[in-house]
Legacy VTK file of the C-alpha trace (Angstrom):
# vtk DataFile Version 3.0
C-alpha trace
ASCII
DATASET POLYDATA
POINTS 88 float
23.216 5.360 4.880
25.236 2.160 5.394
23.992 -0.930 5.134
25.333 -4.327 6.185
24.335 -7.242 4.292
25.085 -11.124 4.920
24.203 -14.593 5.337
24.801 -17.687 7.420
24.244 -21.374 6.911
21.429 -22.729 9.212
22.946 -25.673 10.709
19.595 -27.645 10.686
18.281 -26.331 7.048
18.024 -22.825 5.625
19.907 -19.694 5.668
19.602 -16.819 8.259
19.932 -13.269 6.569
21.315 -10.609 8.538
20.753 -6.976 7.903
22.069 -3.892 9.764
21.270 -0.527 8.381
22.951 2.457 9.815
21.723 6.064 9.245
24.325 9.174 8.071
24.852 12.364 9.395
21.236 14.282 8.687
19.396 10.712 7.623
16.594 8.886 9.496
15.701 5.851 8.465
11.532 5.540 7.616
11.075 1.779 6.356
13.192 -1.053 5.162
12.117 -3.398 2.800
14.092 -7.203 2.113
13.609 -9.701 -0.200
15.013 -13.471 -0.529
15.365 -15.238 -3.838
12.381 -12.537 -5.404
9.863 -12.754 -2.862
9.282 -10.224 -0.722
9.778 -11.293 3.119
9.714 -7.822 4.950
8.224 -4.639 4.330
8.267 -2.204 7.351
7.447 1.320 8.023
9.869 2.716 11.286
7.300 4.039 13.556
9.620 6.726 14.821
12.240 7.095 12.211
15.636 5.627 13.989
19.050 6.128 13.619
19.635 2.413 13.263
17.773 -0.853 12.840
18.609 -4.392 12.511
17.250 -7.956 12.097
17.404 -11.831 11.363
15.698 -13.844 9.537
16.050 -17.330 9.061
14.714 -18.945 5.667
14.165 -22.485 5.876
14.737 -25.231 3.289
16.660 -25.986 0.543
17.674 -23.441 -2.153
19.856 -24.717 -5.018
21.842 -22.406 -7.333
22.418 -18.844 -6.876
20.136 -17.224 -3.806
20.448 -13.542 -3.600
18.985 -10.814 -0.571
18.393 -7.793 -0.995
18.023 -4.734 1.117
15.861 -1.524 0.605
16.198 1.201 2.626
14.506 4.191 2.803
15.008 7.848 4.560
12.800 10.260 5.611
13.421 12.627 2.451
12.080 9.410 0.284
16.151 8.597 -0.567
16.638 5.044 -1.206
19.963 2.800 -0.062
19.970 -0.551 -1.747
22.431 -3.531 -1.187
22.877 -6.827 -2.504
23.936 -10.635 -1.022
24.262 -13.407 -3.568
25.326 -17.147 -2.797
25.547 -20.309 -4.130
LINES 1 89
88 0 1 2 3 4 5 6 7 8 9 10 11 12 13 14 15 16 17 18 19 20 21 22 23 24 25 26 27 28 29 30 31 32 33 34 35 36 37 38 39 40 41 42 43 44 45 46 47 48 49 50 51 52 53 54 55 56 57 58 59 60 61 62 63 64 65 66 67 68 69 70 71 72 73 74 75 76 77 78 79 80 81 82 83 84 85 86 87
């Protein structure tokens, strides 16, 4: 499973997050999970398990310090694929 993780500034306020997951040779992916700074912003179950699956999001406001993303995703044997975005 490859996953590809990154971020953008909003021009007007925020950050937009995107995430691309791609599935192996003999994976499906089942549900992807992402979170933003700890909170949990996404949690979806693949209706018919895909080969590939992508998405924006766009977090508005402001968010001093370090912000991190992060990316679950799972397979249809239950194997997870996690990746990480941290920014300042």
């Amino acid at each position: 499973m490859k996953i590809d993780l990154a971020h953008t500034k909003d021009p007007l306020i925020g950050w937009n997050i995107q995430v691309k997951a791609v599935a192996g040779k003999g994976e499906r992916i089942s549900a992807v999970r992402i979170s933003v700074n700890g909170f949990d912003v996404l949690d979806k179950k693949v209706d018919s398990p895909a080969d590939q699956w992508q998405t924006e999001l766009s977090q508005k406001g402001q968010f001093p310090g370090e912000n991190e993303a992060r990316v679950t995703v799972t397979d249809e044997k239950g194997s997870e694929t996690r990746a990480v975005d941290l920014w300042w």
